[in-house]
GUVO-505205 format. One record per atom (N, C-alpha, C): residue number from 0; x, y negated, z negated; residue in three letters. Coordinates in nm, 3 decimals, always signed. Atoms other than C-alpha are relative to their C-alpha. Layout:
BEGIN
KETOR;num;px;py;pz;residuo
KETOR;NUM;X;Y;Z;ALA
...
This chain:
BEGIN
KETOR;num;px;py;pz;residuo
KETOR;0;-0.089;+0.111;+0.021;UNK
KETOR;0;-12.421;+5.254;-14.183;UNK
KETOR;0;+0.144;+0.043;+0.032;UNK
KETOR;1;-0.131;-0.078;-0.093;UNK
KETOR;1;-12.071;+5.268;-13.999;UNK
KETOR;1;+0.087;-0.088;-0.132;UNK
KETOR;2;-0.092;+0.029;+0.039;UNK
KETOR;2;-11.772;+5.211;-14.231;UNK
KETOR;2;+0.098;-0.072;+0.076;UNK
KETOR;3;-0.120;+0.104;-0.047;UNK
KETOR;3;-11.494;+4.961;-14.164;UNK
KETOR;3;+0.135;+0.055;+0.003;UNK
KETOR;4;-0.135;-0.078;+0.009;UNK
KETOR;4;-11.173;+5.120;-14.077;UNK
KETOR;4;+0.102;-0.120;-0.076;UNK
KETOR;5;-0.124;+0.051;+0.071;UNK
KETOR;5;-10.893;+5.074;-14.304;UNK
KETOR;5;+0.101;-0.098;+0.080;UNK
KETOR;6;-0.078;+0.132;-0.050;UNK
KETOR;6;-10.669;+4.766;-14.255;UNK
KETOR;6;+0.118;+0.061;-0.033;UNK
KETOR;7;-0.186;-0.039;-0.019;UNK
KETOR;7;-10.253;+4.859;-14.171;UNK
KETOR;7;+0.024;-0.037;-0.154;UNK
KETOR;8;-0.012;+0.015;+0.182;UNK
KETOR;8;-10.255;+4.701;-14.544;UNK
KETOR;8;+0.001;+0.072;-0.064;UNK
KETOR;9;+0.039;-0.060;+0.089;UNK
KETOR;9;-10.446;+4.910;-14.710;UNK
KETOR;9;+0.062;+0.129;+0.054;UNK
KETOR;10;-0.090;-0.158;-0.049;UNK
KETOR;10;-10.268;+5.248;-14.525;UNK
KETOR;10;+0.080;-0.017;-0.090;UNK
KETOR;11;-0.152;-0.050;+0.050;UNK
KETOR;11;-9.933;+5.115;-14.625;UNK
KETOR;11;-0.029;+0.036;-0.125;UNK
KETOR;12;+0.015;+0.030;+0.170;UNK
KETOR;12;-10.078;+5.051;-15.016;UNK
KETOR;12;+0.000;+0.189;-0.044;UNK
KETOR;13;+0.015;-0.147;+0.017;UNK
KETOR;13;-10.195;+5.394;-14.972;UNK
KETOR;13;+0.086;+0.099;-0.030;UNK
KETOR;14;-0.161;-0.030;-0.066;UNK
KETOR;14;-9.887;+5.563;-14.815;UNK
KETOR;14;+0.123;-0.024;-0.133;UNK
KETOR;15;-0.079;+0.072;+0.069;UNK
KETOR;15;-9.671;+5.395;-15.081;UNK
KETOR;15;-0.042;+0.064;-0.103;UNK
KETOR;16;+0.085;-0.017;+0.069;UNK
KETOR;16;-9.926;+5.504;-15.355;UNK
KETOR;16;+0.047;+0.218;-0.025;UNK
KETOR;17;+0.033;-0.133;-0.017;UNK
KETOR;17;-9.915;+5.876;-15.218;UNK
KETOR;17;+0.171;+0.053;-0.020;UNK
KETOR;18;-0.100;-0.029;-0.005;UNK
KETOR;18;-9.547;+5.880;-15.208;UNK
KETOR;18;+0.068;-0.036;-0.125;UNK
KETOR;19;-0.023;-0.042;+0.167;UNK
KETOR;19;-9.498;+5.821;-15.600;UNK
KETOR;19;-0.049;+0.053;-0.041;UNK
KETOR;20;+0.065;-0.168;+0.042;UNK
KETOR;20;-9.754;+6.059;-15.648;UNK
KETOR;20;+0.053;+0.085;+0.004;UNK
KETOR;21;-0.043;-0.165;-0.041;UNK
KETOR;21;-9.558;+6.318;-15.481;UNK
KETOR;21;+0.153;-0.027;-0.053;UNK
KETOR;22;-0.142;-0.010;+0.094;UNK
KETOR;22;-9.195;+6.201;-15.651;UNK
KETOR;22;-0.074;+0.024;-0.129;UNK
KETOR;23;+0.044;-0.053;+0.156;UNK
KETOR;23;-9.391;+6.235;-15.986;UNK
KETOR;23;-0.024;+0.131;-0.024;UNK
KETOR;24;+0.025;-0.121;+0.019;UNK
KETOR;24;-9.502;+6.552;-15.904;UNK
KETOR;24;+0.114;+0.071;+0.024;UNK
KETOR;25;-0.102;-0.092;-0.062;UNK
KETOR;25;-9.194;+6.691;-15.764;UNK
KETOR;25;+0.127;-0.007;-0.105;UNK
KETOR;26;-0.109;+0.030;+0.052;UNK
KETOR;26;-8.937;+6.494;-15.975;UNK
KETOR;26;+0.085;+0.146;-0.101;UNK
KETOR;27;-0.072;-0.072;+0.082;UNK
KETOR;27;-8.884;+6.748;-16.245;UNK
KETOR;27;+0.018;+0.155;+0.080;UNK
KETOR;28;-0.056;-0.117;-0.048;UNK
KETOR;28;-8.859;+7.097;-16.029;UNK
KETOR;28;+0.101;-0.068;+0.061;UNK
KETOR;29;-0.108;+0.029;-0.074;UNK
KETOR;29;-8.616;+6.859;-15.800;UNK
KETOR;29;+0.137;-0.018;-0.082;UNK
KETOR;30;-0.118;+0.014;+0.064;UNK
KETOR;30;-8.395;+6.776;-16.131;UNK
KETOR;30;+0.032;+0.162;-0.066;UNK
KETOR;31;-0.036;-0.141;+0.044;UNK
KETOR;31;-8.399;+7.138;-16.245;UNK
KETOR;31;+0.089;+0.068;+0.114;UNK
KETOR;32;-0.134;-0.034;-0.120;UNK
KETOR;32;-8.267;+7.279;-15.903;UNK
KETOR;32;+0.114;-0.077;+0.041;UNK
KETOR;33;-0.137;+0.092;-0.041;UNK
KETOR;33;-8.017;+6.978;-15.881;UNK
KETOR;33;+0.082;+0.074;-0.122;UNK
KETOR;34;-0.103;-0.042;+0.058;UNK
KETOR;34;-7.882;+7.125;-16.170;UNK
KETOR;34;+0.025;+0.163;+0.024;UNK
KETOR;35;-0.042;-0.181;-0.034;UNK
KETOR;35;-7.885;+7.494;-16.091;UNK
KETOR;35;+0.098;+0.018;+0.140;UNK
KETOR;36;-0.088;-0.008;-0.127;UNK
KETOR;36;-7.716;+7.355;-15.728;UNK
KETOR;36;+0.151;-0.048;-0.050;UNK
KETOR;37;-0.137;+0.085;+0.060;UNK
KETOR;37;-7.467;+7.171;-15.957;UNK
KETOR;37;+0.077;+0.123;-0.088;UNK
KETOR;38;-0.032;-0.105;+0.085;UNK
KETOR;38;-7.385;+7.494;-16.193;UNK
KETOR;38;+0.085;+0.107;+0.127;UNK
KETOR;39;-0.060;-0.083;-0.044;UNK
KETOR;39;-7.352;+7.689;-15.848;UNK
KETOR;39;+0.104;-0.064;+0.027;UNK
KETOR;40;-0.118;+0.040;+0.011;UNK
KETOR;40;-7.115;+7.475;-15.756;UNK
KETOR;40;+0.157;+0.005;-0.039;UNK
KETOR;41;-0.096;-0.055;+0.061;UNK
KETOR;41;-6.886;+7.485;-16.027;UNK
KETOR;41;+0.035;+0.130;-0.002;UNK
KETOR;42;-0.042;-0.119;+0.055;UNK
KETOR;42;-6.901;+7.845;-16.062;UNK
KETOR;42;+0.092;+0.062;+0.176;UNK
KETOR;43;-0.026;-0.012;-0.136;UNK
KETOR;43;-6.814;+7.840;-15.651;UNK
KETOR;43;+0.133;-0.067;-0.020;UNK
KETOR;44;-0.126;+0.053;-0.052;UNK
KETOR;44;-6.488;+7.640;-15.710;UNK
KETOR;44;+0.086;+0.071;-0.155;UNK
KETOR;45;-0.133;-0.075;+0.129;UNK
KETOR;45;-6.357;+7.812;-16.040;UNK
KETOR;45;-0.035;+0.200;-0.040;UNK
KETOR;46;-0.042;-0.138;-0.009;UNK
KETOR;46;-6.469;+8.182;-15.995;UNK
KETOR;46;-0.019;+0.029;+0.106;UNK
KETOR;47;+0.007;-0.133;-0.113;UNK
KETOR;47;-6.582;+8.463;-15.805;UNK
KETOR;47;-0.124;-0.060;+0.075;UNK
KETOR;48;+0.109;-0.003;-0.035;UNK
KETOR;48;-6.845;+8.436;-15.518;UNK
KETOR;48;-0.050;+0.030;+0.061;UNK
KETOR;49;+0.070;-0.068;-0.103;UNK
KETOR;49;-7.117;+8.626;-15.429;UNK
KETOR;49;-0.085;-0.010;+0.055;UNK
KETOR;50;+0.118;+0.051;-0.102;UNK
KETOR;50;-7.329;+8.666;-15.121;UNK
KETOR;50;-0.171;-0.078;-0.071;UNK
KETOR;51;+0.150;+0.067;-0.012;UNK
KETOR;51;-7.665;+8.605;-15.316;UNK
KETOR;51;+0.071;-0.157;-0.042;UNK
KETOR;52;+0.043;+0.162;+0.041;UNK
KETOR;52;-7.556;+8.265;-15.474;UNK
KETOR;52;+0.045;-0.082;+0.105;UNK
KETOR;53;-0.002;+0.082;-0.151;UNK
KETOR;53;-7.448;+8.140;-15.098;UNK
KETOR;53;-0.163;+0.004;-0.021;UNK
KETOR;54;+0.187;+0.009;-0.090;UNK
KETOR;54;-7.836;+8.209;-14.988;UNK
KETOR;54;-0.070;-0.034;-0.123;UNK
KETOR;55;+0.060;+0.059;+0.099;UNK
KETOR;55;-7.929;+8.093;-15.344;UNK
KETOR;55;+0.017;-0.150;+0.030;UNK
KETOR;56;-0.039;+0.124;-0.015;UNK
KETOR;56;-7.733;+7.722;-15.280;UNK
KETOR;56;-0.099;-0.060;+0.147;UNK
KETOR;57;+0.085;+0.076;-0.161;UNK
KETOR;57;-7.864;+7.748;-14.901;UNK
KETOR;57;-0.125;-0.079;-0.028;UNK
KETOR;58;+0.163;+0.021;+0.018;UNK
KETOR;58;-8.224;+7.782;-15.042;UNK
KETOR;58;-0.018;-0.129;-0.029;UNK
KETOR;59;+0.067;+0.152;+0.073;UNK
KETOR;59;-8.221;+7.512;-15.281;UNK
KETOR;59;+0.075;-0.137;+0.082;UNK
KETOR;60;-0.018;+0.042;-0.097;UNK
KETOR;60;-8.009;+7.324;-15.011;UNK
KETOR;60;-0.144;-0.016;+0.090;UNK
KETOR;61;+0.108;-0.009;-0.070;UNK
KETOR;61;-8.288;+7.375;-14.773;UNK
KETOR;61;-0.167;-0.054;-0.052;UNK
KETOR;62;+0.112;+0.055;+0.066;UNK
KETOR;62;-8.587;+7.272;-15.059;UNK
KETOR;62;+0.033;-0.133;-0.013;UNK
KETOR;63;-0.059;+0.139;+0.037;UNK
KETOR;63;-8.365;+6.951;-15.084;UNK
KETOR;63;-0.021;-0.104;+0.116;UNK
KETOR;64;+0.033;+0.005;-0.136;UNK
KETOR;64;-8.421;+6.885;-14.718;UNK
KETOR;64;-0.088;-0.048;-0.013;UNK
KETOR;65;+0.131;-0.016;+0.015;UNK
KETOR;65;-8.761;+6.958;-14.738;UNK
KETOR;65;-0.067;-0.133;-0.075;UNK
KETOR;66;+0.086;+0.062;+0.083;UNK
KETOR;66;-8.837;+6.764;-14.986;UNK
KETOR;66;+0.015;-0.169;+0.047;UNK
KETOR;67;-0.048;+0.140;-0.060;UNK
KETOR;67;-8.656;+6.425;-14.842;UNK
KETOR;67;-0.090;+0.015;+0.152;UNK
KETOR;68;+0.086;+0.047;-0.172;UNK
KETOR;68;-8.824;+6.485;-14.448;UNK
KETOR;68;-0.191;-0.036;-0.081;UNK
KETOR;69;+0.120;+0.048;+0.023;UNK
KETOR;69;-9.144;+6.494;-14.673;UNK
KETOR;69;-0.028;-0.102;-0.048;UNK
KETOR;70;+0.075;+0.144;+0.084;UNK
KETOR;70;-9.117;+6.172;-14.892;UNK
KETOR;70;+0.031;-0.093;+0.128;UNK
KETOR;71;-0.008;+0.089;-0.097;UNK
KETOR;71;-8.988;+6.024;-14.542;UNK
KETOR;71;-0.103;-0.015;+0.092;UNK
KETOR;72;+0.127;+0.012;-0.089;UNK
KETOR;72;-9.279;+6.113;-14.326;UNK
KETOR;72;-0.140;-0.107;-0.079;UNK
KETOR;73;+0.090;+0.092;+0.024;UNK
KETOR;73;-9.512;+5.990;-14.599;UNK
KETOR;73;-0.004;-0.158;-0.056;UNK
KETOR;74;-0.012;+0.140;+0.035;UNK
KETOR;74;-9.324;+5.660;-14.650;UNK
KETOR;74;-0.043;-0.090;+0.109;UNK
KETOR;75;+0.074;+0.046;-0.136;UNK
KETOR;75;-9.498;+5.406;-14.498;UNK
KETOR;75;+0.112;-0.116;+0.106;UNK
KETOR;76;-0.126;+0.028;-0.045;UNK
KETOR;76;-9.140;+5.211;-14.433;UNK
KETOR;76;+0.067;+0.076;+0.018;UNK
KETOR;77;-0.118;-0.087;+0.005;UNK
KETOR;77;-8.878;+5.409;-14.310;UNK
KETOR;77;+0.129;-0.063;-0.009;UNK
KETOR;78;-0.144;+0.055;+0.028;UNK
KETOR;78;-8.619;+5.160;-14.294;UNK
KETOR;78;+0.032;-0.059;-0.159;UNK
KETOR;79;+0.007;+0.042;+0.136;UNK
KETOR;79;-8.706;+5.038;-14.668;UNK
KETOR;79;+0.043;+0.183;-0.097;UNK
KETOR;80;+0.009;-0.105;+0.055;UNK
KETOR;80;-8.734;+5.398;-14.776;UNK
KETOR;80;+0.181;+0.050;+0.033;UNK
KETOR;81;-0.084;-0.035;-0.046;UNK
KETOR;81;-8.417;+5.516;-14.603;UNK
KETOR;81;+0.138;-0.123;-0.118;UNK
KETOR;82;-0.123;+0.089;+0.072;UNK
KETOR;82;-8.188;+5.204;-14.774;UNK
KETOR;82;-0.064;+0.046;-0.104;UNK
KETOR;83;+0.029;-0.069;+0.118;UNK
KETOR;83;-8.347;+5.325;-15.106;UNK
KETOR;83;+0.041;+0.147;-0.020;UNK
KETOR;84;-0.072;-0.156;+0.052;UNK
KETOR;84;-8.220;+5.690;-15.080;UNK
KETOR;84;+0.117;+0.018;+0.116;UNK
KETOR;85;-0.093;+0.013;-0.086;UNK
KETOR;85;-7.937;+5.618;-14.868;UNK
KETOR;85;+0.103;+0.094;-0.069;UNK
KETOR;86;-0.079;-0.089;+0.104;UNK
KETOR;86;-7.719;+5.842;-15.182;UNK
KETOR;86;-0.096;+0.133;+0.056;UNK
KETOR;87;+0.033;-0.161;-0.021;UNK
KETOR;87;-7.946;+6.154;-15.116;UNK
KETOR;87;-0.004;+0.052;+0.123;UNK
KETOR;88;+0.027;-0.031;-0.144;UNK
KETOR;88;-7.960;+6.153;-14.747;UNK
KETOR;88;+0.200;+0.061;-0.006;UNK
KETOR;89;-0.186;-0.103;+0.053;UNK
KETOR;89;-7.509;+6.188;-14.830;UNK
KETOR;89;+0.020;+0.061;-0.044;UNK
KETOR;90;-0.013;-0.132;+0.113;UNK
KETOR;90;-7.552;+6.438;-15.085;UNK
KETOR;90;-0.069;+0.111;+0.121;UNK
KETOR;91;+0.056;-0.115;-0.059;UNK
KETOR;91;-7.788;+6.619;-14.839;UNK
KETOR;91;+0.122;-0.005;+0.131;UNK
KETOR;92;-0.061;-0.054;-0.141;UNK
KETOR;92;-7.522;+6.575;-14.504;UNK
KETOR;92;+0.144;+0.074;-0.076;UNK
KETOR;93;-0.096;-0.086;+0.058;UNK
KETOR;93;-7.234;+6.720;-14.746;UNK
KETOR;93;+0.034;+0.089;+0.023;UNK
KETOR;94;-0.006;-0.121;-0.019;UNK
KETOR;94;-7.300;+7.050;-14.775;UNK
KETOR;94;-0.011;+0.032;+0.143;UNK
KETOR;95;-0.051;-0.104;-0.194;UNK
KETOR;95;-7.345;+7.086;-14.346;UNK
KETOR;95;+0.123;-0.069;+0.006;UNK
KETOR;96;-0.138;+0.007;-0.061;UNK
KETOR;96;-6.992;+6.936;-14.332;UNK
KETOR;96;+0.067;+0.050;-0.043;UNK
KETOR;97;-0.099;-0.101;+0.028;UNK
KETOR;97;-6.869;+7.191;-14.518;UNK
KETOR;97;-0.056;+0.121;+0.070;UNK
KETOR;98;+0.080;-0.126;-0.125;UNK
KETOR;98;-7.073;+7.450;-14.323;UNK
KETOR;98;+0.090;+0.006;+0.129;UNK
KETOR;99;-0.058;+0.059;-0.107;UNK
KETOR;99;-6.929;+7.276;-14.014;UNK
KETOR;99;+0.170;+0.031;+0.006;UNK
KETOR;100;-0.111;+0.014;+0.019;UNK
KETOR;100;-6.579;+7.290;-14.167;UNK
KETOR;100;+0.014;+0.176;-0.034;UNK
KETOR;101;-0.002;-0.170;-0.008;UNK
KETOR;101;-6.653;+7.673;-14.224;UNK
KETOR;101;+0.017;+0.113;+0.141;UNK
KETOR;102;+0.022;-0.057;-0.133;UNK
KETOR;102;-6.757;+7.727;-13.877;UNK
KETOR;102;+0.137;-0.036;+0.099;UNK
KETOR;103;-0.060;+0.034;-0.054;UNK
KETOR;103;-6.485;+7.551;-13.751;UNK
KETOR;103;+0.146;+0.111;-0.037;UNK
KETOR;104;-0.099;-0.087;+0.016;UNK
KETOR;104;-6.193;+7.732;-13.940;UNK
KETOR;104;-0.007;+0.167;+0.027;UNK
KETOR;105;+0.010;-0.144;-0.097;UNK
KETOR;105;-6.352;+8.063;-13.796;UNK
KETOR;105;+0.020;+0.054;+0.110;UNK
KETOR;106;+0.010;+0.016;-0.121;UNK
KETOR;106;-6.377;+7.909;-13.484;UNK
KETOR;106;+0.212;+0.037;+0.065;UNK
KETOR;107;-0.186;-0.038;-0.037;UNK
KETOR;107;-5.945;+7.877;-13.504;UNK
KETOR;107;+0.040;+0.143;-0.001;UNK
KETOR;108;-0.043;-0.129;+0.026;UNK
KETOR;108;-5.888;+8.215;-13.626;UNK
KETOR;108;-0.046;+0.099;+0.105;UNK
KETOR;109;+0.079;-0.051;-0.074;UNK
KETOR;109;-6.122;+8.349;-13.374;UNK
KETOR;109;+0.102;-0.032;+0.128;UNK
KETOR;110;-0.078;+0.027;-0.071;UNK
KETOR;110;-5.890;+8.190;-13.111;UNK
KETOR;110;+0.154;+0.070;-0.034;UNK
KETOR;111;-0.151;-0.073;+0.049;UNK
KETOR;111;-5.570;+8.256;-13.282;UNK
KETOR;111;+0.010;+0.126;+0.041;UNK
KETOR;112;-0.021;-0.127;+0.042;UNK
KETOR;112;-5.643;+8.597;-13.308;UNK
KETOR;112;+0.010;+0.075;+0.175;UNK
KETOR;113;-0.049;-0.061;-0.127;UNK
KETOR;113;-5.724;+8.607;-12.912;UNK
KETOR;113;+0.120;-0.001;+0.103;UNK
KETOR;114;-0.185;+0.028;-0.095;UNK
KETOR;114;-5.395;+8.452;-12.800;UNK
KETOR;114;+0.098;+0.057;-0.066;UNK
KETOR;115;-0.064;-0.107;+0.056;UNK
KETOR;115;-5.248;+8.686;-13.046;UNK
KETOR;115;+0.063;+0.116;+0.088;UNK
């Protein structure tokens, strides 16, 4: 007996289904590292800072990523999904425009220093 392939319906229901599964599962490691990215933070604009907690911020930077290309692939809207986390997709381009704004003021000095 041959089965009836799933109807575009029943995917999205699916899809939709699978993608609060995986915020339920994820939610609480994602609010624990939001706050350990929020702690480095502060400790990045009022003390000292060293190399590991850069490649500590990157990381959880980089799991933050991760974790948004994955609830986007398995949303079965992307333009519904996308206006619904339209705040985390800005929180995530932040930190590369300060990257950007890192690379860039290296980029001057790097010049400066050759017309020096």
């Amino acid at each position: 007996m041959t089965e009836t392939p799933p109807t575009p319906q029943l995917n999205r229901r699916r899809r939709w289904r699978t993608l609060l599964h995986i915020e339920r599962v994820l939610e609480p490691l994602m609010v624990f590292l939001g706050f350990v990215w929020l702690a480095l933070l502060i400790l990045e604009f009022t003390r000292y800072w060293l190399p590991w907690m850069q490649q500590l911020s990157n990381l959880i930077w980089i799991v933050f990523i991760g974790d948004f290309l994955g609830r986007f692939a398995v949303a079965p809207a992307k333009g519904v999904y996308l206006r619904k986390s339209w705040l985390t997709l800005i929180a995530l381009a932040l930190p590369a425009l300060r990257v950007l704004r890192y690379s860039a003021s290296c980029a001057c000095s790097a010049s400066r220093a050759a017309f020096a």
